[in-house]
C-alpha positions as YAML, in Angstrom:
chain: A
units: angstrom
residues:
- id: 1
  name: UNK
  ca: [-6.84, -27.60, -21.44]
- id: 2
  name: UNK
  ca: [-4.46, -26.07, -24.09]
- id: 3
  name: UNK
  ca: [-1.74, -23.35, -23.33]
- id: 4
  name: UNK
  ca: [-2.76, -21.17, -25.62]
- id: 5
  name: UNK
  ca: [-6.81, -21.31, -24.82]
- id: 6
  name: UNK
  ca: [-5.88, -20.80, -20.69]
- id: 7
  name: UNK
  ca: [-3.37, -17.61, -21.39]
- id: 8
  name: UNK
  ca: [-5.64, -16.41, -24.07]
- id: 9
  name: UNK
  ca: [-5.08, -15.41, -27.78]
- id: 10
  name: UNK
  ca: [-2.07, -12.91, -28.01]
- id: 11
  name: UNK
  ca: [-3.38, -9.65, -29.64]
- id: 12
  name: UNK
  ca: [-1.18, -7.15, -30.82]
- id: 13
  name: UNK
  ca: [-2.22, -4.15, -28.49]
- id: 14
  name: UNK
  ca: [-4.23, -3.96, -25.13]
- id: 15
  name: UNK
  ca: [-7.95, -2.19, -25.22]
- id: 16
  name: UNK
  ca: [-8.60, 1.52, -25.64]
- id: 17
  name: UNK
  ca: [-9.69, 3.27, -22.66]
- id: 18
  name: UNK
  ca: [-13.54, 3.55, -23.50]
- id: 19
  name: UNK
  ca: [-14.91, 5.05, -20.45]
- id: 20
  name: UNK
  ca: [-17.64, 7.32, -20.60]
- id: 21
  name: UNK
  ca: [-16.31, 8.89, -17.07]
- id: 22
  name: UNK
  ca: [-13.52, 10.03, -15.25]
- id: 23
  name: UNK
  ca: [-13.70, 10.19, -11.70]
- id: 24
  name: UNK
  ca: [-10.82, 10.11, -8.70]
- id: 25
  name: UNK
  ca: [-12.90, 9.07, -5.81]
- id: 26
  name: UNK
  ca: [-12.70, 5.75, -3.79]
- id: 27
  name: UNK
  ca: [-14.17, 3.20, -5.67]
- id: 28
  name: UNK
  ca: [-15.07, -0.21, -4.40]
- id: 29
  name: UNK
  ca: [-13.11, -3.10, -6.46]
- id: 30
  name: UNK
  ca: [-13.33, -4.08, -9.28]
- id: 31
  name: UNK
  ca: [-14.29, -7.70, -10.87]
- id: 32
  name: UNK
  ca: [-11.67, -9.95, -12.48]
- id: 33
  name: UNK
  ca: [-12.25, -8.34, -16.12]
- id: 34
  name: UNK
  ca: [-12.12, -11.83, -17.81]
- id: 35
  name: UNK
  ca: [-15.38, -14.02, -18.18]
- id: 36
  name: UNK
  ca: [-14.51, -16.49, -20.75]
- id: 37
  name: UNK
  ca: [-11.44, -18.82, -20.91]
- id: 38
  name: UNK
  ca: [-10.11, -17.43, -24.27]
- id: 39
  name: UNK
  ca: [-9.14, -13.96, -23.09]
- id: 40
  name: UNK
  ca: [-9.34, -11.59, -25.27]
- id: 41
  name: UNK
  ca: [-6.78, -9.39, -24.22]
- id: 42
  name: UNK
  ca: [-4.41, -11.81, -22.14]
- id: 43
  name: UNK
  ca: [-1.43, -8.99, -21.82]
- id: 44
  name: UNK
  ca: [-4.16, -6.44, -20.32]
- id: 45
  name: UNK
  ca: [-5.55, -9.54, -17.91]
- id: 46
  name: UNK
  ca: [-3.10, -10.92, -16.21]
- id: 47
  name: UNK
  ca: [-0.60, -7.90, -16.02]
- id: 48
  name: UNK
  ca: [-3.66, -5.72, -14.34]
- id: 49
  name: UNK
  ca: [-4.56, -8.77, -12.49]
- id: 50
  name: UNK
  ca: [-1.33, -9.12, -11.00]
- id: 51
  name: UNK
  ca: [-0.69, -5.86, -10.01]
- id: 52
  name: UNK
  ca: [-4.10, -5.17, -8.13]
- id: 53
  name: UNK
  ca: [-3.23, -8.30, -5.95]
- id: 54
  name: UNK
  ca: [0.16, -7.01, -5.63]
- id: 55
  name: UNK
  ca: [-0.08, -3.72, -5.16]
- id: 56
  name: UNK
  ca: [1.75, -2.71, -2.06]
- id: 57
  name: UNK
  ca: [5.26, -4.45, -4.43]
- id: 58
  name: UNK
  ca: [4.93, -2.52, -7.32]
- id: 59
  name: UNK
  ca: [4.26, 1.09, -5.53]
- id: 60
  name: UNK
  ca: [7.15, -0.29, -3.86]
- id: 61
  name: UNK
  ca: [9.30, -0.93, -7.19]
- id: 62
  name: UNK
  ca: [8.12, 2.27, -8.10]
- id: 63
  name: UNK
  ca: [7.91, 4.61, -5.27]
- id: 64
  name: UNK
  ca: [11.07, 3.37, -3.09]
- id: 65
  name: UNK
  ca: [9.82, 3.51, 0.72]
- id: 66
  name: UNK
  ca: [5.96, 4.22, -0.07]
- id: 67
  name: UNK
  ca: [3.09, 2.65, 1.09]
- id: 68
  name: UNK
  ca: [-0.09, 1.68, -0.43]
- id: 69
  name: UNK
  ca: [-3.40, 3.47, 0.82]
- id: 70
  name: UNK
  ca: [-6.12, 1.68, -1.24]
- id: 71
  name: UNK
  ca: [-7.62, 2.22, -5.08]
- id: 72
  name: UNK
  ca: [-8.97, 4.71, -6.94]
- id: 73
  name: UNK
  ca: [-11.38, 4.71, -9.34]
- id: 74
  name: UNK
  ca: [-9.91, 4.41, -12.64]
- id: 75
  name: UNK
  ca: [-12.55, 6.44, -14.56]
- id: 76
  name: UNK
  ca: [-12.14, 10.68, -14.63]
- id: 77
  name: UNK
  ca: [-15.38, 12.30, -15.07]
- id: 78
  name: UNK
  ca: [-14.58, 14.76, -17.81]
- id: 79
  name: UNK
  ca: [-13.86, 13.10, -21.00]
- id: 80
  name: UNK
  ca: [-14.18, 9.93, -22.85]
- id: 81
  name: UNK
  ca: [-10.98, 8.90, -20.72]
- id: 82
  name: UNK
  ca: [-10.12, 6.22, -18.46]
- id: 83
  name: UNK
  ca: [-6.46, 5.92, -16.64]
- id: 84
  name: UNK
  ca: [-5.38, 2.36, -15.87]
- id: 85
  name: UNK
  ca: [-4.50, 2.06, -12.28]
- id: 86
  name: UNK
  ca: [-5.09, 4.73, -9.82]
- id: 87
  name: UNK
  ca: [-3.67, 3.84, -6.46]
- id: 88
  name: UNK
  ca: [-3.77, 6.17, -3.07]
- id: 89
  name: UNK
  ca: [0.03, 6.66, -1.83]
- id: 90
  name: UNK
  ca: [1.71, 7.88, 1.16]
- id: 91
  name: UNK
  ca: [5.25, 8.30, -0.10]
- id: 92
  name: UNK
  ca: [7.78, 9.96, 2.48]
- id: 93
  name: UNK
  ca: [4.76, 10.97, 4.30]
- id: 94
  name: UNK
  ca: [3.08, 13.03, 1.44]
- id: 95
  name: UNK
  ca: [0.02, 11.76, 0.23]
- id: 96
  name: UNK
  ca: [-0.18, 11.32, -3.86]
- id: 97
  name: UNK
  ca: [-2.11, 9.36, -6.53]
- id: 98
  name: UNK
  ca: [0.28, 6.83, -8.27]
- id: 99
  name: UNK
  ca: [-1.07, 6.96, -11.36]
- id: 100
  name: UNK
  ca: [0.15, 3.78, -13.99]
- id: 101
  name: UNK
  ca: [-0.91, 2.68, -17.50]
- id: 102
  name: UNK
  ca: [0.45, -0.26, -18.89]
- id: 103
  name: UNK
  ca: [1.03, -0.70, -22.42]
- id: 104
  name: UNK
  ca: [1.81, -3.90, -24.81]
- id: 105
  name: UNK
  ca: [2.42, -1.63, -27.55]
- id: 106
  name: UNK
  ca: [4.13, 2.00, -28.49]
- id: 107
  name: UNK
  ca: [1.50, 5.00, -29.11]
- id: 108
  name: UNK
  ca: [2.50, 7.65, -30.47]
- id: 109
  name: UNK
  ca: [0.08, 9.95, -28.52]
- id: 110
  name: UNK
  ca: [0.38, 8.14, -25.46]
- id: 111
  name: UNK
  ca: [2.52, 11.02, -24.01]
- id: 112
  name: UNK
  ca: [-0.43, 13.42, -24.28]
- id: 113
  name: UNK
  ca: [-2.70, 10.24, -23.01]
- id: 114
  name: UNK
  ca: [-0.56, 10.05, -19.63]
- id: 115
  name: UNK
  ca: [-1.25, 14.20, -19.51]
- id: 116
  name: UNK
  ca: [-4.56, 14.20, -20.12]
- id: 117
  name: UNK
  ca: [-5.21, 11.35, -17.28]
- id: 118
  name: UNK
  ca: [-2.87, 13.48, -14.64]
- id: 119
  name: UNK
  ca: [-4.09, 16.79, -15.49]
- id: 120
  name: UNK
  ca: [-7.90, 15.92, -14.93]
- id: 121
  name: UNK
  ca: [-7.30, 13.22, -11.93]
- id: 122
  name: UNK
  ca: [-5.08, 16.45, -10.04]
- id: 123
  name: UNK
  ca: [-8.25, 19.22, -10.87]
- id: 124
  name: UNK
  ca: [-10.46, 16.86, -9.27]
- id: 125
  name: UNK
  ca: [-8.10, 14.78, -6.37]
- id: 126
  name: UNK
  ca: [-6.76, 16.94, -3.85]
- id: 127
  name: UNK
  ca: [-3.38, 15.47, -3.98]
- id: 128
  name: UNK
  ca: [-0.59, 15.70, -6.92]
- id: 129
  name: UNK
  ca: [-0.30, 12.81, -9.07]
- id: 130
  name: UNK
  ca: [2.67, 10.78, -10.59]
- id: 131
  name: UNK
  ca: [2.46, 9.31, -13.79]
- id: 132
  name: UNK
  ca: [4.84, 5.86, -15.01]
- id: 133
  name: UNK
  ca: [3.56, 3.95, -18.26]
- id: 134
  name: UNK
  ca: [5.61, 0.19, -18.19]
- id: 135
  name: UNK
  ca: [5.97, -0.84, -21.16]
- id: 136
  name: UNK
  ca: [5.65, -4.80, -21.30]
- id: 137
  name: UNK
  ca: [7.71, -5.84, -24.68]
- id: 138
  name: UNK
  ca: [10.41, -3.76, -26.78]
- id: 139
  name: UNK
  ca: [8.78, -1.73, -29.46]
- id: 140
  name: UNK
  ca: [10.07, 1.26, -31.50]
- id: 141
  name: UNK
  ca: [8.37, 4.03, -31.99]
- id: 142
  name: UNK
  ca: [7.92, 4.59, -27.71]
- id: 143
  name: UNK
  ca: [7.30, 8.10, -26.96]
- id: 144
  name: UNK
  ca: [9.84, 9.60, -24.10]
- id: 145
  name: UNK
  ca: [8.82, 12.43, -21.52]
- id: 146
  name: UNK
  ca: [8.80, 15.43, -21.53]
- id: 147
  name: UNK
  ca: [5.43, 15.76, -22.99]
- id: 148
  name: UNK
  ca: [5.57, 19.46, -23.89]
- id: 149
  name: UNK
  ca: [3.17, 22.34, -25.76]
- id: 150
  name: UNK
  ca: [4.15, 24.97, -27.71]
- id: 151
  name: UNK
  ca: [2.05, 28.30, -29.17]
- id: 152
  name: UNK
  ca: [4.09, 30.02, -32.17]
- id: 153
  name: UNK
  ca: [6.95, 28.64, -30.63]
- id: 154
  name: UNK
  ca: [6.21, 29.69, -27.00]
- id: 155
  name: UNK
  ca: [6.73, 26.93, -24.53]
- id: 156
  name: UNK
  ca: [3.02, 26.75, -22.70]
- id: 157
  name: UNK
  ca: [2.94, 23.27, -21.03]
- id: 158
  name: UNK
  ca: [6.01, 20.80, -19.83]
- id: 159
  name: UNK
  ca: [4.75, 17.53, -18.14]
- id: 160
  name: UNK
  ca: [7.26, 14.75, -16.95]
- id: 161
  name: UNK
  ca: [6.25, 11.24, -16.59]
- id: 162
  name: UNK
  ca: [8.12, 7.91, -16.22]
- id: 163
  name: UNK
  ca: [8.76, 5.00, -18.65]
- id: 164
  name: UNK
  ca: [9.35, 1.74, -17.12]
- id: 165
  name: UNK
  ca: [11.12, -0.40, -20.07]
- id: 166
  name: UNK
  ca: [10.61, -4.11, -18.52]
- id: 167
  name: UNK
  ca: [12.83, -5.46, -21.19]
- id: 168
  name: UNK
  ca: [15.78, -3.06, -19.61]
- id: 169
  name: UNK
  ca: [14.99, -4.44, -16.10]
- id: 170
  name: UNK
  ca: [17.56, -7.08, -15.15]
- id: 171
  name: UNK
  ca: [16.09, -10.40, -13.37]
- id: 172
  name: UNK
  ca: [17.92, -9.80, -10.19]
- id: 173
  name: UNK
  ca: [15.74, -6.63, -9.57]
- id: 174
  name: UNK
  ca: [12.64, -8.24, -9.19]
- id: 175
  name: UNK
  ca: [14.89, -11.42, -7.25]
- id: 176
  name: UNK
  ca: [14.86, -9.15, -4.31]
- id: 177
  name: UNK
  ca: [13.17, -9.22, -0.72]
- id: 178
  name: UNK
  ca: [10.29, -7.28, -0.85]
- id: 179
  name: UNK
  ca: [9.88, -7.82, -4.49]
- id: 180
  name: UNK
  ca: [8.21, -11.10, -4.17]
- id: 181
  name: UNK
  ca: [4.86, -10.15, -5.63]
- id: 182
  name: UNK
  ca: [6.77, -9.08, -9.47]
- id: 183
  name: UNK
  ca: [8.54, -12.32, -10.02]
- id: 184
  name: UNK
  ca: [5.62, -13.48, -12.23]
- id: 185
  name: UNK
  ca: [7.31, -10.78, -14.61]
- id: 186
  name: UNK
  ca: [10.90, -12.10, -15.10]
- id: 187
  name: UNK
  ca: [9.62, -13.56, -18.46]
- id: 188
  name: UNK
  ca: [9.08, -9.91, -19.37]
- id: 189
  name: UNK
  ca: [12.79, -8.68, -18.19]
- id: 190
  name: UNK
  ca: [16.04, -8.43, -19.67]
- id: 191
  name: UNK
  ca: [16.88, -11.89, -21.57]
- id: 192
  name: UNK
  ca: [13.60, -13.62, -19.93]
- id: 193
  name: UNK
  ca: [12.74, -14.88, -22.53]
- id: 194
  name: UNK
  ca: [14.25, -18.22, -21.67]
- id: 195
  name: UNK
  ca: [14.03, -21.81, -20.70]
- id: 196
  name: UNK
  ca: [16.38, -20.88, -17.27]
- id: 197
  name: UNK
  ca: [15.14, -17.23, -16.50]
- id: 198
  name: UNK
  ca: [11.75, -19.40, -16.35]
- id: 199
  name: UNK
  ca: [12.86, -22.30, -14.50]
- id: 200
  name: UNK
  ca: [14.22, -19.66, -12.39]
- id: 201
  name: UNK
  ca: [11.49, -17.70, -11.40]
- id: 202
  name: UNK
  ca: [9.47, -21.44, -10.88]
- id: 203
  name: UNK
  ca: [11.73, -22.18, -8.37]
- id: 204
  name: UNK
  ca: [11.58, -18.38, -6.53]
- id: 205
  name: UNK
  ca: [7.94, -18.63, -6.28]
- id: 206
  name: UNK
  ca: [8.50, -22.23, -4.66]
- id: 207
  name: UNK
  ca: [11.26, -21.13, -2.42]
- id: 208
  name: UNK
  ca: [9.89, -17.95, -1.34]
- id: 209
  name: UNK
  ca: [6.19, -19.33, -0.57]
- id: 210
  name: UNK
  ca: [4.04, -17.99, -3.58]
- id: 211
  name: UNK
  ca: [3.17, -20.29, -5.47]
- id: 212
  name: UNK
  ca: [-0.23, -19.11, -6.02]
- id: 213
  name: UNK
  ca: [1.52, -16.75, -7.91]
- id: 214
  name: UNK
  ca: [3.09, -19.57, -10.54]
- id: 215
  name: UNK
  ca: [-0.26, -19.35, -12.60]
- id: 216
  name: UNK
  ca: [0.77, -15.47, -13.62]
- id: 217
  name: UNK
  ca: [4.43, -16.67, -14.30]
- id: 218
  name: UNK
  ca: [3.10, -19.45, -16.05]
- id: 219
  name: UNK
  ca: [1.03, -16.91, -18.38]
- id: 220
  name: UNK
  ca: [3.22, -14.54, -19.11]
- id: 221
  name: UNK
  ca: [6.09, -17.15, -20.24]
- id: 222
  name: UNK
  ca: [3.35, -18.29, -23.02]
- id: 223
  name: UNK
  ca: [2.71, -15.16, -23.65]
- id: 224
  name: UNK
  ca: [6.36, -14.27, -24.64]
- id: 225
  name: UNK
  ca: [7.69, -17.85, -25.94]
- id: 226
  name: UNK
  ca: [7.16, -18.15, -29.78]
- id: 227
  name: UNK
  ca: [4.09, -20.75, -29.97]
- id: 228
  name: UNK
  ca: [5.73, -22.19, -32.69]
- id: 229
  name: UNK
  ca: [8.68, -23.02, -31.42]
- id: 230
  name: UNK
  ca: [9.55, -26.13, -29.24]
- id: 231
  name: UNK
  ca: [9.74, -23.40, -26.23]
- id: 232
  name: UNK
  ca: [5.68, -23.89, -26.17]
- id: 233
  name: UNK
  ca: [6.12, -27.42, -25.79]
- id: 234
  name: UNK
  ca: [8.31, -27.54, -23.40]
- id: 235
  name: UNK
  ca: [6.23, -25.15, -21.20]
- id: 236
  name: UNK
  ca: [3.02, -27.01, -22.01]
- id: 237
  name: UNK
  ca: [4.94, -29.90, -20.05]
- id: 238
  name: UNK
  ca: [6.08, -27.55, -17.33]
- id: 239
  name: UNK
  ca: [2.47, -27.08, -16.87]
- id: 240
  name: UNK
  ca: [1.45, -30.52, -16.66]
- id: 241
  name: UNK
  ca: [4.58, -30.94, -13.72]
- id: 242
  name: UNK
  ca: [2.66, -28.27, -11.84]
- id: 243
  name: UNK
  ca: [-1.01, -28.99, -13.10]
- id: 244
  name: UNK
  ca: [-2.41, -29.93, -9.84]
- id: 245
  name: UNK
  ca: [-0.76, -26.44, -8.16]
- id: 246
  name: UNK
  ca: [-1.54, -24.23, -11.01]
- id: 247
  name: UNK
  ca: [-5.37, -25.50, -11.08]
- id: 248
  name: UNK
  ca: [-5.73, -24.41, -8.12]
- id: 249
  name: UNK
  ca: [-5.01, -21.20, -8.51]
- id: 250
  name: UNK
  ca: [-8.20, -18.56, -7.91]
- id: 251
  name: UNK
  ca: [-7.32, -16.38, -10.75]
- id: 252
  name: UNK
  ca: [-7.57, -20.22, -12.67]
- id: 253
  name: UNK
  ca: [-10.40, -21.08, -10.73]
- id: 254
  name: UNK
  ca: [-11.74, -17.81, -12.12]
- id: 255
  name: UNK
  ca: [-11.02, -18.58, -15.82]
- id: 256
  name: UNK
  ca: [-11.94, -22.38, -16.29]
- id: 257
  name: UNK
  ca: [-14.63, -22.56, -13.86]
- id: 258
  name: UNK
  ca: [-16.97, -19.53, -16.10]
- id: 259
  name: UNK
  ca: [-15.35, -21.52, -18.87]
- id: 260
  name: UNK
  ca: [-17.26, -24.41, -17.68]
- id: 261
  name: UNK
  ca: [-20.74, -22.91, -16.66]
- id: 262
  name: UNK
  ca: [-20.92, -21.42, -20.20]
- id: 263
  name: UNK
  ca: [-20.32, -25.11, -21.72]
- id: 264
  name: UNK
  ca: [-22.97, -26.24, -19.53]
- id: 265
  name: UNK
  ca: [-25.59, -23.69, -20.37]
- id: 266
  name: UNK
  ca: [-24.71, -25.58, -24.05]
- id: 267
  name: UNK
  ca: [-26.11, -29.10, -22.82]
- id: 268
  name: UNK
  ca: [-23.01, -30.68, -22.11]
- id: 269
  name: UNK
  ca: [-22.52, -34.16, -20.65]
- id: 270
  name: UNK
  ca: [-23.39, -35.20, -16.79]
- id: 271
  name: UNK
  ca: [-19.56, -35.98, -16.17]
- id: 272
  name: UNK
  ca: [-18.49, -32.48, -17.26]
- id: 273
  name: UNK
  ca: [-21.00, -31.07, -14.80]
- id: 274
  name: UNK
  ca: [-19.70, -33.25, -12.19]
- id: 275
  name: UNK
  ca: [-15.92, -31.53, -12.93]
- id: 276
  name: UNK
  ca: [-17.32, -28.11, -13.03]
- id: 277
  name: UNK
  ca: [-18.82, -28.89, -9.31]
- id: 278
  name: UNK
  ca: [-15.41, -29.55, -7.94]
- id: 279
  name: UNK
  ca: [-13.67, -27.25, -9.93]
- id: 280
  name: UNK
  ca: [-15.94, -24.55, -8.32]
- id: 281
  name: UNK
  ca: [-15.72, -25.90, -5.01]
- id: 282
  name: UNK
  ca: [-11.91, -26.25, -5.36]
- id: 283
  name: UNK
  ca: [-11.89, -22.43, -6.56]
- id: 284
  name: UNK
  ca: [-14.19, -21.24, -3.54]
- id: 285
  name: UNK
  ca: [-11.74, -22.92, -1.19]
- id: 286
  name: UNK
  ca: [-8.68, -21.38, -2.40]
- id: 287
  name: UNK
  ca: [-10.05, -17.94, -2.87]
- id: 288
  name: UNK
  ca: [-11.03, -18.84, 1.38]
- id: 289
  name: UNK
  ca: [-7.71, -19.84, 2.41]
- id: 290
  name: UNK
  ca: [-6.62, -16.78, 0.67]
- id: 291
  name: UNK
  ca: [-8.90, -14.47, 2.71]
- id: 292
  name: UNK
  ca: [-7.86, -16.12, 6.10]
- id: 293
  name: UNK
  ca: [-4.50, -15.84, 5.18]
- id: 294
  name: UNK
  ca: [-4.77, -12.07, 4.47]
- id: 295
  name: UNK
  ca: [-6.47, -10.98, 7.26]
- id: 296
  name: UNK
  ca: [-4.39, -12.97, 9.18]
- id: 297
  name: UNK
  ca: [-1.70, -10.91, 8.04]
- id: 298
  name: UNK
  ca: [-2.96, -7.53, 8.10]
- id: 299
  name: UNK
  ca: [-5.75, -8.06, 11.20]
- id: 300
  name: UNK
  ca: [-4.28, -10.79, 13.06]
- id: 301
  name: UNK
  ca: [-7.21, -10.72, 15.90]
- id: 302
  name: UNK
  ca: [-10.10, -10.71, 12.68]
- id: 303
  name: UNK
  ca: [-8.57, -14.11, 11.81]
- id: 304
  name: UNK
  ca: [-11.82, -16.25, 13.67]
- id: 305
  name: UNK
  ca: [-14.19, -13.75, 12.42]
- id: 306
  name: UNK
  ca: [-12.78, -14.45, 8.47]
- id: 307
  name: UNK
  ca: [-12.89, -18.53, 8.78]
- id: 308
  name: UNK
  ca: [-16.03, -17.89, 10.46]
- id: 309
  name: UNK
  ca: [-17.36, -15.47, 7.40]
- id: 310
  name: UNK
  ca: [-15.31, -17.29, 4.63]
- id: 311
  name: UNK
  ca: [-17.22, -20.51, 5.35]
- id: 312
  name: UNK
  ca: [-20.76, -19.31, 4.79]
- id: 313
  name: UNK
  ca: [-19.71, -17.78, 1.04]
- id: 314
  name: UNK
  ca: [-20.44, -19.79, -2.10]
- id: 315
  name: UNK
  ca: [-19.65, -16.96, -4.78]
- id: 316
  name: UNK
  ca: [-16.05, -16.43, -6.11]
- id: 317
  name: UNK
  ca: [-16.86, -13.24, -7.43]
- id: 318
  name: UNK
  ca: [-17.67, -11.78, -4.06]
- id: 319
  name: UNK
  ca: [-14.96, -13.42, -1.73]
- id: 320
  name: UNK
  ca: [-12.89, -11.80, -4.75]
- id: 321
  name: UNK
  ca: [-13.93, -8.40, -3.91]
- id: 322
  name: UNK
  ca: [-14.18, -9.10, -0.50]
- id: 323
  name: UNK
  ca: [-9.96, -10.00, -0.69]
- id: 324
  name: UNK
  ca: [-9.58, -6.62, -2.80]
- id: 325
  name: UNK
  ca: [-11.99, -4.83, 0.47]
- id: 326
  name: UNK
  ca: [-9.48, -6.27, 2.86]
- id: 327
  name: UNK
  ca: [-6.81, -4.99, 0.99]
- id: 328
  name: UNK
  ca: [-8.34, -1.85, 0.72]
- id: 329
  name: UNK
  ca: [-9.04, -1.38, 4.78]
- id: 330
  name: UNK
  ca: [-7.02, 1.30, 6.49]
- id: 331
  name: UNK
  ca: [-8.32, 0.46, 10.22]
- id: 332
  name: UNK
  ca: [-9.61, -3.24, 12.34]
- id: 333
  name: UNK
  ca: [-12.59, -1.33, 12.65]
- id: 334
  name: UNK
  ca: [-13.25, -1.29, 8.11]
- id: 335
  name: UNK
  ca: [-11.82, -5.14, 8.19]
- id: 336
  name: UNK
  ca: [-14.65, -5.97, 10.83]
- id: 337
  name: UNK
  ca: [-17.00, -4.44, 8.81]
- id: 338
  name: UNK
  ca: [-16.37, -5.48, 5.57]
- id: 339
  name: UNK
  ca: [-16.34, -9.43, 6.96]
- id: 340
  name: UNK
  ca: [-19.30, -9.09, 9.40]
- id: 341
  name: UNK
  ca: [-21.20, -7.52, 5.81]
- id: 342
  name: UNK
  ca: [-19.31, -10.37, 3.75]
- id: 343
  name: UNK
  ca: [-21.92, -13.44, 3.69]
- id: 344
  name: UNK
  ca: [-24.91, -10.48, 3.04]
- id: 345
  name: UNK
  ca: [-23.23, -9.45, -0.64]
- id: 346
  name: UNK
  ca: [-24.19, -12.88, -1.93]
...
């Protein structure tokens, strides 16, 4: 498969919120938003991809000492709005809304965007909410907080937010413990966009045990190499070195494998259909390790009860949202019942 048909055409600006509702109460998670290899907006994809399955790091990044309480749901009913990322916090025992958009692009209303989506998440939420837009590439024309209102020159409204300027981050932030989960990114940071900053993070992902995180890094190097210069290349053989690791990969397993079930609906060859099989089964296994290994982490004594559940599950989409549930549950008692329910959401 090509590089630039996995990562997805480059686009020059992520989606619009389109949302026909806003609303700030727990939502169950969401589906991988991708359903076709070509992507159609690869910068949206994998950045909001990454950061739901590594949430808990970038509050952390963020929100220095705070710990991640679940999702929100990213629509406000009031508005044709919709917010980005709306996580529950506890930071320094105060409860709050982290509220994050990420943009590929400057807008020039985006300050009065990142108002709009606090001001109507804190009428309805019962908690204040915090507001950071991370920028993903450099870009003039990026608006800077305060966002402020005036009537015949009477100040009426002041609203600070946060800009997060990846390009000003230096590599060794992300490089340290606890920041595991944002090394994908160091393609994105300041001078990543290199043959050693990417060799680099490779071998951090290796050495620190995630590498079923190398398929983000992977993606977000293509997306900020030059595909015509002999960067591309070089990375298209970087891939092939880690093929059998990187296919692997759920959140690859996710993109080829509908990839594949749309080429058969055309008619295509027995062989192919063969591939797609183990592809799928390869997929469903990984996205079951994955599982185990999370529970195992966060509900040590549920880990039976997961293999157990895991095993009788033949749809990626809902071990998916079962791994997002898990991440989600607060006590044993919502682990136990999201698993003993698992194998009855096929």
């Amino acid at each position: 498969m090509s590089l630039e048909r996995a990562v997805g055409r480059r686009e020059p600006k992520l989606a619009e919120p389109n949302s026909e509702k806003l609303k700030t109460e727990e939502s169950k998670p969401e589906k991988l938003e991708s359903e076709k290899p070509e992507i159609a907006h690869p910068w949206d994809f994998w950045m909001k991809t990454l950061t739901k399955q590594e949430a808990q790091t970038l509050v952390s990044f963020l929100l220095p000492g705070a710990e991640f309480k679940g999702t929100r749901d990213k629509e406000i009913q009031a508005r044709t709005i919709e917010a980005d990322l709306l996580f529950n916090v506890i930071w320094h025992g105060l409860k709050i809304i982290l509220h994050i958009e990420i943009q590929r692009t400057a807008d020039g209303n985006m300050a009065r965007r990142v108002w709009e989506y606090n001001v109507v998440t804190r009428y309805l939420a019962s908690c204040p909410v915090y507001s950071v837009v991370i920028y993903l590439v450099e870009e003039a024309g990026i608006v800077e907080p305060p966002y402020t209102e005036e009537v015949l020159g009477e100040l009426i409204h002041v609203f600070y937010f946060r800009n997060i300027k990846l390009w000003e981050i230096s590599p060794a932030v992300f490089k340290q413990m606890g920041f595991e989960g944002l090394l994908p990114l160091l393609p994105l940071t300041q001078g990543g966009n290199s043959r050693v900053v990417v060799e680099e993070m490779f071998a951090e992902l290796e050495a620190r045990d995630r590498k079923d995180l190398l398929t983000f890094g992977w993606a977000f190097a293509a997306l900020v190499f030059d595909k015509s210069d002999d960067d591309m290349q070089w990375l298209q053989e970087r891939f092939d070195k880690m093929s059998n690791i990187l296919r692997s990969s759920w959140v690859y397993q996710k993109i080829i494998g509908e990839g594949l079930e749309e080429g058969l609906e055309k008619g295509r060859q027995q062989g192919l259909q063969q591939g797609l099989q183990q592809g799928l089964q390869q997929g469903l296994q990984q996205l079951r390790q994955r599982l185990v290994h999370l529970v195992q982490k966060q509900f040590p004594v549920l880990a039976p009860l997961a293999q157990e559940q895991s095993a009788l599950i033949e749809d990626m989409e809902v071990l998916g949202s079962i791994i997002d549930a898990i991440i989600d549950a607060e006590t044993i008692e919502d682990a136990r019942r999201i698993l003993n329910e698992a194998h009855q959401s096929q």
